[in-house]
C-alpha positions in Angstrom: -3.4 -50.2 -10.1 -4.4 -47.4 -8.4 -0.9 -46.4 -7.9 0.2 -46.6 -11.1 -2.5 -44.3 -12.4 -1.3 -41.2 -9.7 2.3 -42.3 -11.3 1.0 -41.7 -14.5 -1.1 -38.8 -13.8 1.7 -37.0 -12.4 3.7 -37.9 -15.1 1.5 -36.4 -17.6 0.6 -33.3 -16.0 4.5 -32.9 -15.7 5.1 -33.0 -19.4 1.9 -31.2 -20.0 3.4 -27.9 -18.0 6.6 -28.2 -19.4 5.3 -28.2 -22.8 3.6 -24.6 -22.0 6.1 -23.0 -20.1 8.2 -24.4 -24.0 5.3 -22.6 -25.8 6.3 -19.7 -24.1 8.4 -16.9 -26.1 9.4 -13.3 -25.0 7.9 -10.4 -26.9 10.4 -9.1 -29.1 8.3 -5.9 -29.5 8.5 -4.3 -26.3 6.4 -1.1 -25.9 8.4 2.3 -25.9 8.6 3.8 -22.3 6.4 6.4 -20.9 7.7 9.5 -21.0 8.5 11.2 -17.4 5.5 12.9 -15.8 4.8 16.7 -15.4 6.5 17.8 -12.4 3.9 20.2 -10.5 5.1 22.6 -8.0 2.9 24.3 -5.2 1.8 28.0 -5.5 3.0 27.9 -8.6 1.1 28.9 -11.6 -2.0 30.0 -9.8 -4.3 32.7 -11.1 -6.2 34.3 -8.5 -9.7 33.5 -9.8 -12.1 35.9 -11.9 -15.8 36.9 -11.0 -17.7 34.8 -13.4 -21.4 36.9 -14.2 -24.1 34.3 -12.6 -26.2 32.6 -14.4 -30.2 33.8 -14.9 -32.1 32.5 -12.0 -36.1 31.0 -12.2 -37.0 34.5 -12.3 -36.0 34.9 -16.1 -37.8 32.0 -17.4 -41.7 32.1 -18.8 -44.3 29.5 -19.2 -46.8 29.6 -21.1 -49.6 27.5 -19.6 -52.9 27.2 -22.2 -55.2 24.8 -23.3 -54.7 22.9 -26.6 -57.6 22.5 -29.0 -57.9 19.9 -30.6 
């Protein structure tokens, strides 16, 4: 008995795979291709790089430290 419930095990899972590789179906909209990628050469296009003015330091900012009354 045993045997004939492997035999029919197998069997099913058998019909069960081949009814979803069926199910399948290509994709007849197929995504355009990517366009090539920007070809980068070296030393080329560099700018040599500009003295940016610095930021103000701590120096520049206040607080005002008081009491609130309230």
């Amino acid at each position: 008995m045993k045997e004939l419930q492997k035999i029919l095990f197998a069997f099913a899972m058998v019909i069960g795979l081949s009814m979803a590789v069926a199910a399948q179906k290509e994709d007849p909209k197929k995504p355009p291709p990517k366009p090539p990628p920007p070809v980068i050469k070296p030393g080329e296009g560099k700018k040599p790089k500009e003295d940016k003015p610095k930021k103000p330091g701590m120096a520049f900012i206040a607080a005002k430290i008081g009491t609130n009354e309230g």
